[in-house]
Biotite code that builds the C-alpha atoms (Angstrom):
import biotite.structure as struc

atoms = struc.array([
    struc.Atom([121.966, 128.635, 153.467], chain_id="A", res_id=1, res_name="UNK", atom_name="CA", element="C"),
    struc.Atom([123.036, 127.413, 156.995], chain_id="A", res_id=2, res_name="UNK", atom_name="CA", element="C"),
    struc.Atom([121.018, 124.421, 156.702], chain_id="A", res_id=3, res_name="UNK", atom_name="CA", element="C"),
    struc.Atom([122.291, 123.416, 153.487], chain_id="A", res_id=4, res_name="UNK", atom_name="CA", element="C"),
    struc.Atom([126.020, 123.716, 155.102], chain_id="A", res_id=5, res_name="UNK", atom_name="CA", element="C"),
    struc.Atom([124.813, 121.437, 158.129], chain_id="A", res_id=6, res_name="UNK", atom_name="CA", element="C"),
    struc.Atom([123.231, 119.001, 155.343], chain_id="A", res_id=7, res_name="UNK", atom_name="CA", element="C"),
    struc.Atom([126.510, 118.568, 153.581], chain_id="A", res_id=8, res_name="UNK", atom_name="CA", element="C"),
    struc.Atom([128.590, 118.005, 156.188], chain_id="A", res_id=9, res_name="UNK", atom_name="CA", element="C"),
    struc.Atom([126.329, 115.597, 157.122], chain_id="A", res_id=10, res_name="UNK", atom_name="CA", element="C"),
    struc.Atom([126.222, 113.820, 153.803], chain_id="A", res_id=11, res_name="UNK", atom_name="CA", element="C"),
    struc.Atom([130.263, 114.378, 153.972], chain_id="A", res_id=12, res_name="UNK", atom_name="CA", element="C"),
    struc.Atom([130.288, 112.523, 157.897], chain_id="A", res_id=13, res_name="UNK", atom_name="CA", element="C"),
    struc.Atom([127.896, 109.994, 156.956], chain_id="A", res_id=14, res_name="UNK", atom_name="CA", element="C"),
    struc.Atom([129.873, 109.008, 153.895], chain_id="A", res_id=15, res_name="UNK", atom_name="CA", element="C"),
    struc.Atom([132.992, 108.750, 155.638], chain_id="A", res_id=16, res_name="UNK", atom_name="CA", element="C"),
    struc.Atom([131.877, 107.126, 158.418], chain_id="A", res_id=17, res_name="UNK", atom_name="CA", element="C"),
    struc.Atom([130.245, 104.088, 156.097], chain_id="A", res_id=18, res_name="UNK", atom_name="CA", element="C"),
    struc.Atom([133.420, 103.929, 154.200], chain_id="A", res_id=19, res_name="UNK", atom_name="CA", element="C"),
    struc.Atom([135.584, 103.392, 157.221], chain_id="A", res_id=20, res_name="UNK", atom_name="CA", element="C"),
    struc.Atom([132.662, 101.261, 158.428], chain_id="A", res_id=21, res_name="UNK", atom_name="CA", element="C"),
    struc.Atom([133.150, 98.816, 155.386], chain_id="A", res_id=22, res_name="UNK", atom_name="CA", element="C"),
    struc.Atom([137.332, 98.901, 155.820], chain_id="A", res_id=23, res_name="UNK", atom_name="CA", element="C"),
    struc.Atom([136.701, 97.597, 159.401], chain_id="A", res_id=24, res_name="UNK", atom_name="CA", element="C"),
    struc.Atom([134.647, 94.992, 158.242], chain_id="A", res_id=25, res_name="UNK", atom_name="CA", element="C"),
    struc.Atom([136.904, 93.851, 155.520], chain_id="A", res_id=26, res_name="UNK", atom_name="CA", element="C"),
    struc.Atom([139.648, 93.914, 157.932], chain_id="A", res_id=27, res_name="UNK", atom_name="CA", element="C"),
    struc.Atom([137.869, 91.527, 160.466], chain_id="A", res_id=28, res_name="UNK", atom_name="CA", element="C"),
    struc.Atom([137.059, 89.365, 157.812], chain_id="A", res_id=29, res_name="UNK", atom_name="CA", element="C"),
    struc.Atom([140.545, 88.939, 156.508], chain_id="A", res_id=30, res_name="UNK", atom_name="CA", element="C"),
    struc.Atom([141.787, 88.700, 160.060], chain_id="A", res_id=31, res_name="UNK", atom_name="CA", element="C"),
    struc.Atom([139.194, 85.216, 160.741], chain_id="A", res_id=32, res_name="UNK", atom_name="CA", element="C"),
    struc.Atom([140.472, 84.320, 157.680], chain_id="A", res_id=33, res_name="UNK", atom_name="CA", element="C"),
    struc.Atom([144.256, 84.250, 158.926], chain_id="A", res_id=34, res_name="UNK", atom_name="CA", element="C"),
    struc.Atom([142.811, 82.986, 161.994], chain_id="A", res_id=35, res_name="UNK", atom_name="CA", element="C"),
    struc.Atom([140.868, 79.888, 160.577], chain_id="A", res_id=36, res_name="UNK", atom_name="CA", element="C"),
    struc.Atom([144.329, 78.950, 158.662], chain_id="A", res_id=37, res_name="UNK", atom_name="CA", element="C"),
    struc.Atom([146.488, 79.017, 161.671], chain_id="A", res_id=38, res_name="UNK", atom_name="CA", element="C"),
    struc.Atom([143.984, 76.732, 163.452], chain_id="A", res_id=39, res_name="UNK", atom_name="CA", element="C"),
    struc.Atom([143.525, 74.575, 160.820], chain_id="A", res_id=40, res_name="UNK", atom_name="CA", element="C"),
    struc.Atom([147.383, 74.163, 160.778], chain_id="A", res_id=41, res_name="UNK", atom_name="CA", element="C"),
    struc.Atom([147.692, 73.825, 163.973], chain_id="A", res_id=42, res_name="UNK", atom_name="CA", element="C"),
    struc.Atom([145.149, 71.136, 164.556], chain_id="A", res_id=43, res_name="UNK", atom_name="CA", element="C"),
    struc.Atom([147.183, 69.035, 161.864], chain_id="A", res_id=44, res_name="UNK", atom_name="CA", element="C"),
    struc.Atom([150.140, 69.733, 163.539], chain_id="A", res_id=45, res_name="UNK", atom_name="CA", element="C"),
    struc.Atom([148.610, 68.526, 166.693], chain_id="A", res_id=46, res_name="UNK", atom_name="CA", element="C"),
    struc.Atom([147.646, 64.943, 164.939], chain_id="A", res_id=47, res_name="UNK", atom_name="CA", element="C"),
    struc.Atom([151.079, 64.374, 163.717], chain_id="A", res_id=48, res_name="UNK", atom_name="CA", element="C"),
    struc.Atom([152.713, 64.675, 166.712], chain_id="A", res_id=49, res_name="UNK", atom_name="CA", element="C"),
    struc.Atom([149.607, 62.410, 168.467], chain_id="A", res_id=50, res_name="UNK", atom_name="CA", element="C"),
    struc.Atom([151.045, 59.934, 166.247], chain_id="A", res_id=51, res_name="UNK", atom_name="CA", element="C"),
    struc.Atom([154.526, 60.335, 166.462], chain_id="A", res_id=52, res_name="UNK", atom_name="CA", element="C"),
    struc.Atom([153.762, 60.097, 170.291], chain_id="A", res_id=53, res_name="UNK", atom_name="CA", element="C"),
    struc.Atom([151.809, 56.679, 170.097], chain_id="A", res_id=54, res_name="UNK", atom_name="CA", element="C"),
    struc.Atom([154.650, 55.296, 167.757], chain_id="A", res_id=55, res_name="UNK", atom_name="CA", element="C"),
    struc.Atom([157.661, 56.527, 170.705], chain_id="A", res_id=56, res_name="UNK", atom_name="CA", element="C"),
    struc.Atom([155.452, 54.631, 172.833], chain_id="A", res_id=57, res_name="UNK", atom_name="CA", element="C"),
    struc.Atom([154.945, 51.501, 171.299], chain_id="A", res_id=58, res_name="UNK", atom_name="CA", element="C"),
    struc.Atom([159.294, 51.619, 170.389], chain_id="A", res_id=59, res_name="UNK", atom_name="CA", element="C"),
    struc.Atom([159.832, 52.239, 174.101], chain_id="A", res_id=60, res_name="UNK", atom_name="CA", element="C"),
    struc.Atom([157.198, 49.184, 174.821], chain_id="A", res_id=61, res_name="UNK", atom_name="CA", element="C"),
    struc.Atom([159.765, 46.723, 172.703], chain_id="A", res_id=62, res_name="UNK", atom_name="CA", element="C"),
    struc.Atom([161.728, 43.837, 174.228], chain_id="A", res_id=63, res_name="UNK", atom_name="CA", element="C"),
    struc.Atom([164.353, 45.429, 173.002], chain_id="A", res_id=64, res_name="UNK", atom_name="CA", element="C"),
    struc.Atom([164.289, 48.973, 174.181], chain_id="A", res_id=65, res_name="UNK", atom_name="CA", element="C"),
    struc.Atom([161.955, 48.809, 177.654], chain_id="A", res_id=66, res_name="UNK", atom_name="CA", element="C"),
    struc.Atom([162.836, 50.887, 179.880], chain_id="A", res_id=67, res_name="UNK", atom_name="CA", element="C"),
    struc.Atom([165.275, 53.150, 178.201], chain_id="A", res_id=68, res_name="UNK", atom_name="CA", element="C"),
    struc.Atom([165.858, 56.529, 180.233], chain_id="A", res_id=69, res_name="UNK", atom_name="CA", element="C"),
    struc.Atom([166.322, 58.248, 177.048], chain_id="A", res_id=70, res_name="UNK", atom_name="CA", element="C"),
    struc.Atom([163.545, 56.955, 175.090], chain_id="A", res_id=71, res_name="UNK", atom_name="CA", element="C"),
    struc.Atom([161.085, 57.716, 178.362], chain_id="A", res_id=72, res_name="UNK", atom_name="CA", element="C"),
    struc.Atom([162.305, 61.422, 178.990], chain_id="A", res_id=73, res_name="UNK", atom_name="CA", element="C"),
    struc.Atom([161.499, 61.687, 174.836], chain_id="A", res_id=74, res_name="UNK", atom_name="CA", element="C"),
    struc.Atom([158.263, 60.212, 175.682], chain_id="A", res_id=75, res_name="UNK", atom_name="CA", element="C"),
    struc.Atom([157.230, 62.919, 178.362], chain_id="A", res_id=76, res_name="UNK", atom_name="CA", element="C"),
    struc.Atom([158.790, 65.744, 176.376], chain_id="A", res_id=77, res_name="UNK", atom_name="CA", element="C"),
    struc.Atom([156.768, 64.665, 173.250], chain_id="A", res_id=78, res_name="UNK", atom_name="CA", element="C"),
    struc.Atom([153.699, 64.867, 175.652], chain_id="A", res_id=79, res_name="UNK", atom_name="CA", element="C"),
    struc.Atom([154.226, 68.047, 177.054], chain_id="A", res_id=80, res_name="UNK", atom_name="CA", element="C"),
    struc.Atom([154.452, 69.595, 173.400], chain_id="A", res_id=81, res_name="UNK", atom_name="CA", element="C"),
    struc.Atom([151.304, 67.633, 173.305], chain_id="A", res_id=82, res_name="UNK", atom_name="CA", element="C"),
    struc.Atom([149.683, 69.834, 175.675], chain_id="A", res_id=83, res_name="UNK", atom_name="CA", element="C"),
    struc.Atom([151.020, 72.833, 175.028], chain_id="A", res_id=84, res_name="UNK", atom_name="CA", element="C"),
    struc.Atom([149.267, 72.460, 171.234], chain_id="A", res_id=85, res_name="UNK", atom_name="CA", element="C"),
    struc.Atom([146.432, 71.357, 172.784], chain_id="A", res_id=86, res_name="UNK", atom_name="CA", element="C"),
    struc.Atom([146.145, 74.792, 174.951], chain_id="A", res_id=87, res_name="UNK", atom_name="CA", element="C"),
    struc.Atom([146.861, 76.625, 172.085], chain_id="A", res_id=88, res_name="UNK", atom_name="CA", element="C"),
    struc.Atom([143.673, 75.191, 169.898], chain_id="A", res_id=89, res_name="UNK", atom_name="CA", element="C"),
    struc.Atom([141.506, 75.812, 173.289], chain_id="A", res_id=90, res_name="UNK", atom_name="CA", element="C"),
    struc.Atom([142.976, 79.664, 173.023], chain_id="A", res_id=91, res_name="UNK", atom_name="CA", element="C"),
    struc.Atom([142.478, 79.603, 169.812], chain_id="A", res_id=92, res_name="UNK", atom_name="CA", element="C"),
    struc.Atom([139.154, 78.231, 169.748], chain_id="A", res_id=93, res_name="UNK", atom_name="CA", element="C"),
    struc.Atom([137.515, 81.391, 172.519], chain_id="A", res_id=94, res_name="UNK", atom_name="CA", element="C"),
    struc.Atom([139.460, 83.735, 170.473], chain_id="A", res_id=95, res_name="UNK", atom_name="CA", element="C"),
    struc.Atom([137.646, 82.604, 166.980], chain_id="A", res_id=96, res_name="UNK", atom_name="CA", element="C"),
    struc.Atom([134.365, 82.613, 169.053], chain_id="A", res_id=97, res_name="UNK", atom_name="CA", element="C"),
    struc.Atom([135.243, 86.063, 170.340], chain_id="A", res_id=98, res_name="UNK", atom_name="CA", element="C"),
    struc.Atom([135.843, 87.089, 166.554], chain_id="A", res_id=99, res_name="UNK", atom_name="CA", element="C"),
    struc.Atom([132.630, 85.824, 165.305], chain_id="A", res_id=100, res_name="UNK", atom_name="CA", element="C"),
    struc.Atom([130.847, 87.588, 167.993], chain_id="A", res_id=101, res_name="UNK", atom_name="CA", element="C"),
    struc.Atom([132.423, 90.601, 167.402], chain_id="A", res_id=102, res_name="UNK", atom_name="CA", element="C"),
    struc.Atom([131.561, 90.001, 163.441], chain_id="A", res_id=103, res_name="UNK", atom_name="CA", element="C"),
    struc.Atom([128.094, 89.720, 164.040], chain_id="A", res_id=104, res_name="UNK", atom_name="CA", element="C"),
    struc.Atom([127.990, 93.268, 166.115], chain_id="A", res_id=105, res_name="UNK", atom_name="CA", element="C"),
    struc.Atom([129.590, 94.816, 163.149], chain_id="A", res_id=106, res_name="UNK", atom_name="CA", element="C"),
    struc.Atom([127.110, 93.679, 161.033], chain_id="A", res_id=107, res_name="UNK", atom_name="CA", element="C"),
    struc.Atom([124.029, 94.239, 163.031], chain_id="A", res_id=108, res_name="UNK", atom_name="CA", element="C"),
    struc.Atom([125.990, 97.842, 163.449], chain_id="A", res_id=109, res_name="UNK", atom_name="CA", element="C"),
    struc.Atom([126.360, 98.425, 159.714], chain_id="A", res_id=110, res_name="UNK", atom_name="CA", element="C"),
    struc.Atom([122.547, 97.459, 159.301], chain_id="A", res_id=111, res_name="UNK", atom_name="CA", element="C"),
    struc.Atom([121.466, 100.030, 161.903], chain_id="A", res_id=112, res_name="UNK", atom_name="CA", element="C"),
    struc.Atom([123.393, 102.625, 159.783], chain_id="A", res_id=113, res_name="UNK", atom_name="CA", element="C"),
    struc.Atom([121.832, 101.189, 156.247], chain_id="A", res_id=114, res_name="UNK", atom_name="CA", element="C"),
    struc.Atom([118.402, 101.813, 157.981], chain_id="A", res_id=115, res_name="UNK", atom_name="CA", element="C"),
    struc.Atom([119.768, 105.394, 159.084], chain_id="A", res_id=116, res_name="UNK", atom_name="CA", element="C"),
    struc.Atom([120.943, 106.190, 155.747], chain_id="A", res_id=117, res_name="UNK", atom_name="CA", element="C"),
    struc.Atom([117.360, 104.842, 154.221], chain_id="A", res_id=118, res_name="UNK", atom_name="CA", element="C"),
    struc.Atom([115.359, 106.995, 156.882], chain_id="A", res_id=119, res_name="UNK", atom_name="CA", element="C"),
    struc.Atom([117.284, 110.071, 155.730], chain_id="A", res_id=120, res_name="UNK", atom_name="CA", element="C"),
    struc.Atom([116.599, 109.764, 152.382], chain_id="A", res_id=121, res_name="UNK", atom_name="CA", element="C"),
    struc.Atom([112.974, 109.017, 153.121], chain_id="A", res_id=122, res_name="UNK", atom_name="CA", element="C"),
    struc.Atom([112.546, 112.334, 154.819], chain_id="A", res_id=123, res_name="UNK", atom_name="CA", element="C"),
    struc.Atom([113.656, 114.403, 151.868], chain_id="A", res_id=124, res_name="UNK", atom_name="CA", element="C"),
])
């Protein structure tokens, strides 16, 4: 009678631990989904404003406008946004490495429980 108590709360634990097992999961995955899209915006993001960089540069190289102050401080505040996207793909980069890591323990965690959950039901 005891046993059967201890076997159902068991069952009960086990079954709830699986389930929030498979919502942690799902939520990683969604979350390296959001995470892919922001890098892949912000990589394009980074390309247009490469090119809007080279094209301040060549207008500041003509006859016409060499050496204008304004143009030049333009120039060196379009390259500083320039490196601050360029940071922000590098942090971006370690933290989707970081995620896929940490996917890849939750999986190799949720097959140690599948092979649990098979050795249980082996045994009865």
């Amino acid at each position: 009678m005891e046993s059967e108590k201890i076997d159902l709360i068991m069952i009960i634990s086990l079954i709830i631990s699986m389930m929030i097992n498979g919502l942690l999961v799902w939520y990683a995955i969604r979350v390296l989904q959001k995470l892919s899209y922001v890098y892949d915006n912000i990589s394009t993001i980074q390309e247009i404003n490469n090119s809007f960089v080279e094209h301040l540069e060549s207008v500041h190289e003509m006859e016409m406008y060499y050496g204008d102050p304004t143009l030049g401080a333009l120039i060196k505040h379009s390259q500083l946004i320039v490196e601050q996207y360029t940071t922000f793909n590098e942090i971006l980069e370690d933290l989707e490495d970081g995620i896929i890591s940490v996917q890849e323990d939750i999986t190799e965690e949720e097959q140690e429980e599948q092979e649990e959950t098979d050795a249980e039901k082996e045994i009865r």
